[in-house]
C-alpha positions as CSV (number, residue, x, y, z in Angstrom):
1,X,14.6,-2.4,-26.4
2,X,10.8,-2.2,-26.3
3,X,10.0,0.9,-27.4
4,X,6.6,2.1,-25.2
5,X,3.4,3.5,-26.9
6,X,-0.3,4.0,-26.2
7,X,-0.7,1.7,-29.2
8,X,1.1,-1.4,-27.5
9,X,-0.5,-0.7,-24.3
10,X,-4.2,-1.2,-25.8
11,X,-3.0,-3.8,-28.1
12,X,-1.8,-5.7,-24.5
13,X,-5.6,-4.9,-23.2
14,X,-7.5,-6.8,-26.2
15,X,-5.5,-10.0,-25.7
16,X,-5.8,-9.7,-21.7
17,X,-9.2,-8.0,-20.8
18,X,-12.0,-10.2,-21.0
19,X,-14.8,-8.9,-23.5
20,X,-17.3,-6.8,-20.8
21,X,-14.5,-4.8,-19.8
22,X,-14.1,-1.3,-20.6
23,X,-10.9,-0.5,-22.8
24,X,-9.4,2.6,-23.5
25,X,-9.5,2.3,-27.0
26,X,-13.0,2.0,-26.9
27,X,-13.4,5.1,-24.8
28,X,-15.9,8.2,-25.5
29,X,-12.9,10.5,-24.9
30,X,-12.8,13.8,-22.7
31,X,-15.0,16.7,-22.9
32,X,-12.6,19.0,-24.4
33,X,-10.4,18.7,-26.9
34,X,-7.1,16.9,-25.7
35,X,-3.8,15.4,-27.1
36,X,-3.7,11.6,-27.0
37,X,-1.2,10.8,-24.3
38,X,2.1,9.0,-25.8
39,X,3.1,6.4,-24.0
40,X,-0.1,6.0,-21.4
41,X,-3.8,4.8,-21.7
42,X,-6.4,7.6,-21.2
43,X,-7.5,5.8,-18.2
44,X,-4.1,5.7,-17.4
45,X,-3.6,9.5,-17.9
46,X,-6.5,9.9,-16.0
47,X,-5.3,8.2,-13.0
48,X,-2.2,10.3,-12.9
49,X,-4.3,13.7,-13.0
50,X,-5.9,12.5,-10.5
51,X,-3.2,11.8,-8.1
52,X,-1.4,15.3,-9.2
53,X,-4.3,17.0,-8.0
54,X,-4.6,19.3,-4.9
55,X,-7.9,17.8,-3.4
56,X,-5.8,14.2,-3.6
57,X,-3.1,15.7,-1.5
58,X,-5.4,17.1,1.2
59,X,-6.4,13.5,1.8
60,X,-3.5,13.5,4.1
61,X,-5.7,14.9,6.5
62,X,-9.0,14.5,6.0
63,X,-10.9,12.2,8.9
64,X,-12.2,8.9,8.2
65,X,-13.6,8.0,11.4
66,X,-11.0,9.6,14.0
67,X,-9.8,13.1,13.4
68,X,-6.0,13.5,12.5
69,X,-5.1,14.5,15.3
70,X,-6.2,11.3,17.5
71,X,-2.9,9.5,16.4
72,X,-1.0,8.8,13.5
73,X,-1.8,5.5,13.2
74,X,-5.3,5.7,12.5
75,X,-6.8,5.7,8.8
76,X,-7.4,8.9,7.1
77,X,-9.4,9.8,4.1
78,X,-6.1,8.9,2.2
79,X,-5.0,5.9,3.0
80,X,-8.6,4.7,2.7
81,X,-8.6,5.8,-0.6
82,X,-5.7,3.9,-1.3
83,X,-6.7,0.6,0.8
84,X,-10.1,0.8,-1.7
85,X,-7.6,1.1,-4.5
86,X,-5.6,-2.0,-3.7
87,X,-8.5,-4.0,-2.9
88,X,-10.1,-2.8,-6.3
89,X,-7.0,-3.5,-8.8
90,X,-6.7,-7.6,-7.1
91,X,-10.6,-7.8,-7.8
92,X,-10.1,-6.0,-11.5
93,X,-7.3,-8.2,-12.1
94,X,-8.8,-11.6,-10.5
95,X,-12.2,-11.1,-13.2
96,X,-10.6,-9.5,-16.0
97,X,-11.5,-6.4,-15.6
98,X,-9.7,-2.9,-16.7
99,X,-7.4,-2.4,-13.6
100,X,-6.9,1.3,-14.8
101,X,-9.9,2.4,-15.3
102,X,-11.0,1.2,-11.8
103,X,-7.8,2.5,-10.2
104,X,-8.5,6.0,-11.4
105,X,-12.5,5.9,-9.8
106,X,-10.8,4.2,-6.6
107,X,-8.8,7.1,-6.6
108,X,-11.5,10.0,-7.0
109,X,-13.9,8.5,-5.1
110,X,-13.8,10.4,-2.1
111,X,-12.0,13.9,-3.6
112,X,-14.9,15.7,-2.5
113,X,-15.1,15.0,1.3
114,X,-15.1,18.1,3.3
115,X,-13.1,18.1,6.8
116,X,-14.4,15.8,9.6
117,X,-15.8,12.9,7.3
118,X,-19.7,12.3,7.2
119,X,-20.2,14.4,10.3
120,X,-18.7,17.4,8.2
121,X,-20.8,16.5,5.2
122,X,-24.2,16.3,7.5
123,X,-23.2,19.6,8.1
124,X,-22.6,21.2,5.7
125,X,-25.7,20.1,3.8
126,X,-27.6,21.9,6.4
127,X,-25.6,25.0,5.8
128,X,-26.7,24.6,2.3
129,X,-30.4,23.1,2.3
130,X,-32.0,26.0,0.5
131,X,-28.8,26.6,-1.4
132,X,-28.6,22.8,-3.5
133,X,-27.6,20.9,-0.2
134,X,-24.2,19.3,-0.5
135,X,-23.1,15.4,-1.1
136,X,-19.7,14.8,-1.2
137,X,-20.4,12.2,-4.7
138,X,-21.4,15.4,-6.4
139,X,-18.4,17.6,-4.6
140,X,-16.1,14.8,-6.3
141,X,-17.6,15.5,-9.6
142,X,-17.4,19.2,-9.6
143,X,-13.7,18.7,-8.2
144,X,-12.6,17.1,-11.4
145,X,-14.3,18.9,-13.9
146,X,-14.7,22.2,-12.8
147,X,-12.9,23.5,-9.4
148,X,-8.9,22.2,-9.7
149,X,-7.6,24.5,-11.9
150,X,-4.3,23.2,-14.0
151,X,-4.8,23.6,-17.4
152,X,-4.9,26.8,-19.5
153,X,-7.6,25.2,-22.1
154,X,-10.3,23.9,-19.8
155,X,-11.6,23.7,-16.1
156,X,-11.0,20.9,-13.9
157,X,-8.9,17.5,-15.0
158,X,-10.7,16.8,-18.6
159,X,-11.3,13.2,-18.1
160,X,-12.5,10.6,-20.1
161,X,-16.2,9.9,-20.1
162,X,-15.9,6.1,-18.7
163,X,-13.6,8.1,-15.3
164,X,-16.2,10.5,-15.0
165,X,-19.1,8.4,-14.8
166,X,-18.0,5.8,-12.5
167,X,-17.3,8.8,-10.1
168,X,-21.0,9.9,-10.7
169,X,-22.4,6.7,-10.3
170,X,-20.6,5.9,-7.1
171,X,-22.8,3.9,-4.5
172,X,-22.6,2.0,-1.4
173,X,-24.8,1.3,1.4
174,X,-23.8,4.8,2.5
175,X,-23.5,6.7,-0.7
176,X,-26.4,7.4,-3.4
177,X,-25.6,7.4,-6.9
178,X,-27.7,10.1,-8.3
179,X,-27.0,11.7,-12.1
180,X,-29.1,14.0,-12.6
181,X,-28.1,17.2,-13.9
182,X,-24.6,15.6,-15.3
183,X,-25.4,13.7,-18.7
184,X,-25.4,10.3,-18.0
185,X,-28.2,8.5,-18.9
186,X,-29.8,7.0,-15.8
187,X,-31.1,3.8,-17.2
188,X,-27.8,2.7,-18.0
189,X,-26.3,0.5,-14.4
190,X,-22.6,1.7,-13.3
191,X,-20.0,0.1,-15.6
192,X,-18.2,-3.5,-14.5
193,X,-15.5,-1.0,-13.2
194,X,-17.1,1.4,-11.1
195,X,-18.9,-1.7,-9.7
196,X,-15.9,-2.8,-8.8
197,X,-14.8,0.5,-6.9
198,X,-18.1,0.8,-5.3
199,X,-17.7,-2.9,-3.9
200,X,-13.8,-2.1,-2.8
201,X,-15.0,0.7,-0.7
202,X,-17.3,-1.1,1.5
203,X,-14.5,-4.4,1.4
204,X,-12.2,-1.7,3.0
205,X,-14.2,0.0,5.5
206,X,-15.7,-2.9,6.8
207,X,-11.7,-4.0,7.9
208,X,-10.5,-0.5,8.7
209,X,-12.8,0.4,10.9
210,X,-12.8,-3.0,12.9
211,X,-9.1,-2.2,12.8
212,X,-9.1,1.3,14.4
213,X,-11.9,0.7,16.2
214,X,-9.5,-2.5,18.3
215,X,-6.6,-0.6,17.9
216,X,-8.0,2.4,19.7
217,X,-9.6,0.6,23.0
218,X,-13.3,1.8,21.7
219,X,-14.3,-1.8,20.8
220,X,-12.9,-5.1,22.4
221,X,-12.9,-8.4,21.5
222,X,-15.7,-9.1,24.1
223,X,-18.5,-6.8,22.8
224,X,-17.8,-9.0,19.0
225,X,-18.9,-12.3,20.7
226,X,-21.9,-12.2,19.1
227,X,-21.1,-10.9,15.9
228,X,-20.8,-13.6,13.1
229,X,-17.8,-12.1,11.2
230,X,-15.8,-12.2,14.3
231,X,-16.6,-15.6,14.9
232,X,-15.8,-16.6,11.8
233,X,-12.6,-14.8,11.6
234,X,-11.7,-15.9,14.8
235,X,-12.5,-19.4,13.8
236,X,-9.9,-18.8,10.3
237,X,-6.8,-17.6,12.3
238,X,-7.4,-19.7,15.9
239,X,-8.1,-17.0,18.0
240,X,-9.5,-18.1,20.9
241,X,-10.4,-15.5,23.1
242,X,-8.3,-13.4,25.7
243,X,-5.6,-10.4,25.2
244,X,-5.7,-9.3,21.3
245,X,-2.3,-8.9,20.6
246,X,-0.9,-6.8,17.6
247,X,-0.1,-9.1,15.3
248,X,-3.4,-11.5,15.9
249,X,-5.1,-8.0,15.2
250,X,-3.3,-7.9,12.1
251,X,-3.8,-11.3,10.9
252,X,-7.8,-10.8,11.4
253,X,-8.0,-7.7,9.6
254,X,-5.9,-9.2,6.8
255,X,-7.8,-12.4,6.9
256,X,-11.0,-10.6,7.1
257,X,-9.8,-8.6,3.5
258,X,-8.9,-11.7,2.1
259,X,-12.2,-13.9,3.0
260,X,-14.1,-10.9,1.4
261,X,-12.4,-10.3,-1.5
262,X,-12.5,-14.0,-2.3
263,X,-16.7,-14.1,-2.1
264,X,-16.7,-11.0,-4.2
265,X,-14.6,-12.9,-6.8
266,X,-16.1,-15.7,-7.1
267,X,-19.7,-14.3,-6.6
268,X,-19.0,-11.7,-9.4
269,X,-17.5,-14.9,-12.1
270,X,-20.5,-16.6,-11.1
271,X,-22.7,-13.4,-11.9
272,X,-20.7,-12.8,-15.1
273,X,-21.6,-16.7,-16.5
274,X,-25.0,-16.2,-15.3
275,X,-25.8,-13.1,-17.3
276,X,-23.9,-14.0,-20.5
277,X,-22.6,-10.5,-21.2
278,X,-19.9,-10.8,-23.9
279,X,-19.4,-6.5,-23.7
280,X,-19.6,-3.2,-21.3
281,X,-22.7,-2.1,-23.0
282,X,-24.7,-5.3,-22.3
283,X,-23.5,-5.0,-18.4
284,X,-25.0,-1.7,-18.0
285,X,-27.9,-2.9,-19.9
286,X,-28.4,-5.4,-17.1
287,X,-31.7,-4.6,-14.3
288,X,-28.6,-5.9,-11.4
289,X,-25.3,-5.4,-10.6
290,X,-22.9,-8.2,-11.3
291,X,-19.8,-7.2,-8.7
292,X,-21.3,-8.3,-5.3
293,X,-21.0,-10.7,-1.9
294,X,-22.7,-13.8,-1.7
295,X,-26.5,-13.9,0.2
296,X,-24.0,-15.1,3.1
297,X,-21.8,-12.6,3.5
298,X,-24.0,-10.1,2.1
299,X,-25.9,-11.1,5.7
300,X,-22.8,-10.9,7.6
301,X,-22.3,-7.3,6.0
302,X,-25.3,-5.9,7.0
303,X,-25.1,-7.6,10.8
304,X,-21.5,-6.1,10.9
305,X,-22.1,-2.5,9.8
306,X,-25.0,-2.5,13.1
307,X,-22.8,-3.7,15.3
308,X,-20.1,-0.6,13.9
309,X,-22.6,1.8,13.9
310,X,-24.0,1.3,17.4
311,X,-20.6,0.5,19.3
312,X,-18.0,2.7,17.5
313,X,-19.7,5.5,15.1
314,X,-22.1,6.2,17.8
315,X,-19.6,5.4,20.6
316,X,-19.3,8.8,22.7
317,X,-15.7,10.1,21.9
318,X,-16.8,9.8,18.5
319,X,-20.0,11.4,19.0
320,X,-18.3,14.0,20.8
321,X,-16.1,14.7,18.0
322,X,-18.6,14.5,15.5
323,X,-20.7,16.9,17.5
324,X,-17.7,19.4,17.4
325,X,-16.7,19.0,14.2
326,X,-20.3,20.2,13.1
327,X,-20.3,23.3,14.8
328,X,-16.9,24.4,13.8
329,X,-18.2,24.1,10.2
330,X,-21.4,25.6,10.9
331,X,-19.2,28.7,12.6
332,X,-17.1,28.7,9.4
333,X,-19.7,28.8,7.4
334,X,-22.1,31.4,9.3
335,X,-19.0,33.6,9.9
336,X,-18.2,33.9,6.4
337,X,-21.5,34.4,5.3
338,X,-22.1,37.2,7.4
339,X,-18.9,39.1,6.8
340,X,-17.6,37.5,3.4
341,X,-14.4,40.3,3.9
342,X,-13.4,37.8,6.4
343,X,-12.5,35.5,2.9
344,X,-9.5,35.3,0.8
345,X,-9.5,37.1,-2.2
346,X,-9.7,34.4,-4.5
347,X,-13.1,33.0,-2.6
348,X,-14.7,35.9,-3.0
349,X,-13.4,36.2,-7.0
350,X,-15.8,33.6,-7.5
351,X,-19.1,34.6,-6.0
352,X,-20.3,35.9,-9.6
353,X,-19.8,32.5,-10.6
354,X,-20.7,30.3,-8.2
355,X,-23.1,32.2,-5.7
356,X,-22.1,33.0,-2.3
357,X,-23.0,29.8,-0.5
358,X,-21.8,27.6,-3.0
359,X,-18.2,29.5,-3.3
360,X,-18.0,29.6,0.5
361,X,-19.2,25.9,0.3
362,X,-16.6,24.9,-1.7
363,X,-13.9,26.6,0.5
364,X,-15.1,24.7,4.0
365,X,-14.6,21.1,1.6
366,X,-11.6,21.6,0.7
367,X,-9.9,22.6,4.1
368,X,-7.9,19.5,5.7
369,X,-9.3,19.1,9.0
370,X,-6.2,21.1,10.8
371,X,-6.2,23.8,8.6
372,X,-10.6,24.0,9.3
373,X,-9.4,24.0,13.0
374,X,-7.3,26.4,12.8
375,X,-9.4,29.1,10.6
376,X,-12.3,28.3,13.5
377,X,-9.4,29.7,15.9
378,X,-8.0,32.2,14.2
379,X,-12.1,33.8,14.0
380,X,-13.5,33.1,17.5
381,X,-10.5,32.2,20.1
382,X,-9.4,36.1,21.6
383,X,-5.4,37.0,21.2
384,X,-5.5,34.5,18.1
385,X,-3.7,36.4,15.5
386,X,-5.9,36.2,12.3
């Protein structure tokens, strides 16, 4: 029998990780004071607080781009999370990266999205503009160091330093990395691995949405005839037009995952060679990111996120939605500050701490999108018991 330690497991990532990734053994450790884990990684324990946590349960129901309640078929913030985090591991494993470490950042990425996706974020960083605003990167941050509560000896989830800086340094054509204010040095590029996440997320929204978007009637295959991915995809699989059934959906979405993770592979080895790092430290060094699409389908990208933004984020059941969504929150959020004995207990516990806004702040993110619906009932629908 092969008897299991944290020894063997980083012994097994010096002879398979190639020499710019991150490995745990060469990690700067947690914040506070920890045990070494016994038979895991500390990205590996990492990963696992992660998924134990509250905020990752509430996923569940969190919006993505329909609310919950449209269908149960559609994505939500959870199984986005975890389509980033399969996409992420094949691209860790494909360039010898440390799957781990980019699991756990897949993971966190989105912890700190409030109820009703980007439209609930929008929001609530109007609620807060005076107040320090509110960006759901930073919301993730403060989740995992600060707000879950599980441990006697320390706030938040004591990760390691490599964990919590990828989730700081989270980008994508819709998310700014900013870390100011949280001790990272800012000359210093996102490691190999929180590249890798950050390119995952876009890889799996780019499919998703084209996926709910035809799944849901709000796009059709006619209004894509223009579009270059579509033609391209359609070109891959041999569809030629006419009723989209199921499964020909499904073979274009996979096929679309598959082209893109592909480019991104061999784009990123190509990169790699280029640049000559032989360690993490010269990858962040470098003035570019390495983990990226080629100039081609970097250009189909961009063409393909307009054609998504104007026919099914601004399409008007979505808009609608949106529009809703904001002003529940905004109710929530007025209500409460007005009348704070309309709050839990333990919200208002942490006013001294946190300031008003920013406690009743944090109590709007963290409601699933049901439970926000049915606080915005249980204060302004009449006969609703409270």
């Amino acid at each position: 029998m092969v008897k299991v330690s944290t020894q063997r497991l980083e012994d097994q990532e010096k002879r398979a990780l190639a020499p710019y990734a991150l490995k745990s053994y060469q990690s700067r450790g947690t914040e506070y004071p920890d045990a070494e884990p016994e038979y895991r990684t500390i990205f590996q324990r990492d990963r696992d607080r992660v998924i134990h946590t509250t905020a990752f349960r509430r996923l569940e129901y969190k919006t993505q781009v329909f609310v919950n309640f449209e269908g149960d078929y559609y994505r939500t913030r959870l199984t986005h999370t975890l389509e980033v985090t399969q996409i992420g591991r094949s691209l860790a494993r494909a360039i010898g990266a440390n799957e781990d470490l980019v699991e756990v950042i897949c993971l966190a990425h989105d912890l700190g999205h409030p109820p009703f996706g980007h439209a609930g974020e929008s929001a609530l960083n109007e609620c807060m503009a005076t107040y320090g605003g509110f960006e759901h990167n930073k919301q993730s941050y403060r989740i995992v160091t600060e707000l879950e509560r599980r441990y006697p000896n320390w706030p938040g989830l004591n990760l390691s330093f490599e964990a919590r800086e990828g989730i700081v340094k989270h980008e994508t054509e819709y998310d700014n990395s900013d870390t100011a204010g949280f001790g990272f040095n800012p000359s210093l590029r996102a490691s190999l691995e929180a590249q890798i996440a950050n390119s995952s997320d876009e890889m799996a929204y780019n499919a998703h949405d084209l996926d709910d978007g035809l799944r849901s009637g709000l796009l059709v295959p006619e209004q894509l005839a223009e579009v270059e991915w579509w033609q391209y995809l359609s070109n891959e699989v041999g569809y030629a037009g006419g009723p989209l059934t199921e499964l020909m959906r499904h073979r274009l979405i996979r096929r679309m995952v598959g082209l893109q993770l592909f480019d991104v592979i061999n784009t990123t080895a190509d990169a790699i060679d280029a640049a000559g790092v032989q360690s993490p430290e010269e990858v962040q060094q470098l003035d570019h990111n390495l983990v990226g699409h080629s100039e081609r389908f970097a250009t189909m990208n961009r063409q393909f996120k307009t054609f998504l933004y104007e026919n099914l984020y601004r399409h008007f059941r979505v808009v609608r939605m949106s529009r809703k969504a904001r002003r529940f929150l905004q109710d929530l959020f007025l209500a409460y500050i007005e009348e704070p004995a309309q709050l839990p207990p333990s919200v208002r516990e942490k006013f001294d701490e946190r300031g008003q806004h920013r406690a009743v702040t944090d109590y709007i993110a963290g409601m699933t999108d049901r439970y926000a619906l049915q606080e915005w009932e249980r204060l302004f629908v009449p006969f609703e018991r409270p």
